[in-house]
N, C-alpha and C positions, 0 to 999 in steps of 0.2 A: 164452464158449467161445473159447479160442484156436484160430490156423491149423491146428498140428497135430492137437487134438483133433478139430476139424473137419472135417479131411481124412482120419482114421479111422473117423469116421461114414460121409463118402460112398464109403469103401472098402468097409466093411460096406454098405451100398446098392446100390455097383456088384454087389456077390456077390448078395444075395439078391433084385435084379432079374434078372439074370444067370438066376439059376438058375430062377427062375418061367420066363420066356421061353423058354429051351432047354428046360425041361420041356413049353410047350404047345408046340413046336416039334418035339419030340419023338415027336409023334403023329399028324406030316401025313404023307402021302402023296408018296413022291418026285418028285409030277412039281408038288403045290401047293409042295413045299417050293423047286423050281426054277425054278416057272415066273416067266416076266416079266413085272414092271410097272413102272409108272413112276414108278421112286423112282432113289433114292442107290443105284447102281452096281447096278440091273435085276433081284435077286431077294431072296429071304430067304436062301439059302444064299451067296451076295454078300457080301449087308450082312452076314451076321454074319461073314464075311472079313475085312471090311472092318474090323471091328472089332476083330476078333482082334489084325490088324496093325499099326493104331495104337496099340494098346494096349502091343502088344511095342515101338514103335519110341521113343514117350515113356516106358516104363521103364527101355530103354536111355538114353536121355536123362538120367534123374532118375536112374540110378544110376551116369551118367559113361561109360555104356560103348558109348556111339552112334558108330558107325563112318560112315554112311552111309543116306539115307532111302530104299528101295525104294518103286516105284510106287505108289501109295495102291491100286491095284485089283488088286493082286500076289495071288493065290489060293495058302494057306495047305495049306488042305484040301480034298480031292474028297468024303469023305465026312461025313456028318456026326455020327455018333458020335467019330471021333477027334477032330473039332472040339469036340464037349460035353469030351470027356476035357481035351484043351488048356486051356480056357475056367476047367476047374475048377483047374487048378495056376497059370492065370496070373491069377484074382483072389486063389488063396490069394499069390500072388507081390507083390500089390497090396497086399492085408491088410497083409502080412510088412512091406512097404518102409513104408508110412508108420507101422506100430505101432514101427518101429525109429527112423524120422526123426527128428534133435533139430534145436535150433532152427539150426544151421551150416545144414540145408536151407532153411530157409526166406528164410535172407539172402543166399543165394548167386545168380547167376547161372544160368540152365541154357542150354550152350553147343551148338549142332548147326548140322546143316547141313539143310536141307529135303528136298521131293523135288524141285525144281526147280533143288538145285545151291546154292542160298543159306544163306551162314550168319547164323546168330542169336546174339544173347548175351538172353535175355530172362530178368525178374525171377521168380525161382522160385513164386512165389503167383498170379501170371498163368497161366503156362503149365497150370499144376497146378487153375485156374479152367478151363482150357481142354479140359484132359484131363477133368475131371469130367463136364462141360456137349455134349463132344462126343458122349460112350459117349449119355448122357441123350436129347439130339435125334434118333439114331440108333435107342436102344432106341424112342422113338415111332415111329416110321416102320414098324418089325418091328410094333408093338401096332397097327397100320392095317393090317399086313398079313397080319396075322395075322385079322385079322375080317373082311379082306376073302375069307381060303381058309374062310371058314366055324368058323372055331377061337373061341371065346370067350376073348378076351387076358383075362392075369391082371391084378393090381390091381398096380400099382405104385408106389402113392403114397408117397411119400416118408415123410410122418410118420404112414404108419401099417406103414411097418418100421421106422424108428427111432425106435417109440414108448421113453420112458423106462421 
């Protein structure tokens, strides 16, 4: 399988992780959904900010149009259905960018600046290893915390969403 082919599978993976998660996420109680623990950036409604954000900041990245990194814990949304709604336009947004990518993406540089002021020029198959593997570590932490408010986390196995 080539990069791009590759990087269309975990696009289709990021969605139908995505959507299991926000779905048992879907059904907590606002105060399991808010409350704090001791993870990556203090709750479920956080992290999946948190995720939001990255998500948006390396797509502006990979499609040239990154202006500037906002705070990694910069709050997106107060609520969380406009979050779900978000969430669904910005993996079809993911889908879209890599189903279109040709291989100019893959050899090029992707040029930014961080959140700490630093700029980068790093190789396109890196960052885009990086953007897969960060949503992936992240969605773990949601699947702990999600069993830990009592929710039965969904299955997220990889090769068994993108079974052939």
């Amino acid at each position: 399988m080539d990069l791009l082919a590759w990087y269309r599978s975990l696009a289709l993976y990021n969605r139908v992780a995505n959507e299991r998660l926000y779905g048992a996420c879907a059904g907590l109680p606002d105060e399991e959904y808010r409350r704090a623990r001791v993870v990556s950036f203090g709750s479920i409604h956080a992290l999946l900010n948190h995720l939001m954000l990255s998500d948006r900041i390396w797509m502006e990245r990979f499609e040239g149009n990154a202006t500037s990194t906002p705070p990694l814990d910069t709050v997106l949304f107060d609520e969380f259905g406009a979050m779900r709604e978000a969430r669904v336009r910005e993996d079809a947004r993911i889908e879209t960018f890599f189903g279109r990518a040709g291989e100019g993406f893959v050899t090029r540089p992707v040029i930014y600046v961080n959140s700490k002021g630093q700029r980068y020029s790093d190789p396109a198959p890196a960052v885009v290893a990086h953007f897969f593997n960060h949503q992936t570590h992240h969605r773990g932490q949601l699947h702990a915390m999600l069993a830990q408010a009592g929710v039965q986390p969904p299955s997220l196995d990889m090769h068994r969403i993108l079974k052939p």
